[in-house]
N, C-alpha and C positions, 0 to 999 in steps of 0.2 A: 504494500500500500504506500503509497505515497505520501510524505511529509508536505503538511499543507499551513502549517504556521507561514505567518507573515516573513519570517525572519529566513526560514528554508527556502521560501518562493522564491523572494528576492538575492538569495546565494544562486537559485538554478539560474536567475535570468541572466544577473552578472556574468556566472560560467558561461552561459551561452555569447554572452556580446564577446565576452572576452576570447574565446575559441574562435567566431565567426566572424566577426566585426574589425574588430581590434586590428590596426595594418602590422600590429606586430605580438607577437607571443604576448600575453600580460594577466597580472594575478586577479582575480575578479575582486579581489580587499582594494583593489587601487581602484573600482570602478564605485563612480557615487549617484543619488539617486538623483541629485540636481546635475549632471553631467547632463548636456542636449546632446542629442542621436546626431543630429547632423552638424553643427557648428563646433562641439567639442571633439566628437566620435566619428567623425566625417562620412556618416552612413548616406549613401546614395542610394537611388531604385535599385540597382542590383543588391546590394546590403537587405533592404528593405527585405525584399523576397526573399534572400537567404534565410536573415532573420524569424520572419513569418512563420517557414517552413521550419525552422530549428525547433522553435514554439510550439509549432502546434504539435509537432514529436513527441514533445518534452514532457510536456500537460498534456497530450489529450485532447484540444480543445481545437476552435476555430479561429481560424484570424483569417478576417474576409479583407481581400487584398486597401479598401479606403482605411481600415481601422488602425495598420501599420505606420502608414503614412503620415496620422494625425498625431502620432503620439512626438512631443517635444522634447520631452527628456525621459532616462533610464527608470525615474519612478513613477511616470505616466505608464511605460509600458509595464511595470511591476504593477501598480493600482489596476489593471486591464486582467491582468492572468489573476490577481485574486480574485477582480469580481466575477471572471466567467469559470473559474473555480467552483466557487458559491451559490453561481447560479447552477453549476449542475448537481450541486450537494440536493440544491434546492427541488431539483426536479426528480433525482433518485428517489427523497423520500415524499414527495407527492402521490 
């Protein structure tokens, strides 16, 4: 089962930018949640989609190609994978 604390989400999402993103090797401790995706991180559409698909591996979840694109910074996209976490907790036990 998957670790779904705040604090775990936000370690998997770091790992992931930090694997995918990142133009160079780097520890996800160095990555922060006010960090912007494209002006600090220099994610572009290709990042974008890599990213996406990293995500929706990772969780399980959906990321529909506009909702990638909107997110400004690294804890916008953490705030995104908790809620559609939660929403599927949500729907399980419906």
């Amino acid at each position: 089962m998957l670790d779904t604390t705040k604090t775990a989400i936000a370690h998997r999402v770091k790992t992931l930018i930090a694997d995918y993103i990142t133009p160079y090797p780097s520890d996800a401790a160095h990555i922060r949640d006010d960090l912007e995706l494209a002006l600090d991180l220099g994610v572009d559409s290709m990042d974008c989609v890599a990213l996406a698909l990293a995500v929706e591996q990772e969780f399980e979840i959906e990321v529909m190609d506009g909702d990638i694109k909107s997110f400004d910074t690294v804890g916008d996209l953490i705030e995104f994978v908790i809620a559609e976490l939660a929403e599927q907790k949500r729907e399980v036990m419906a």
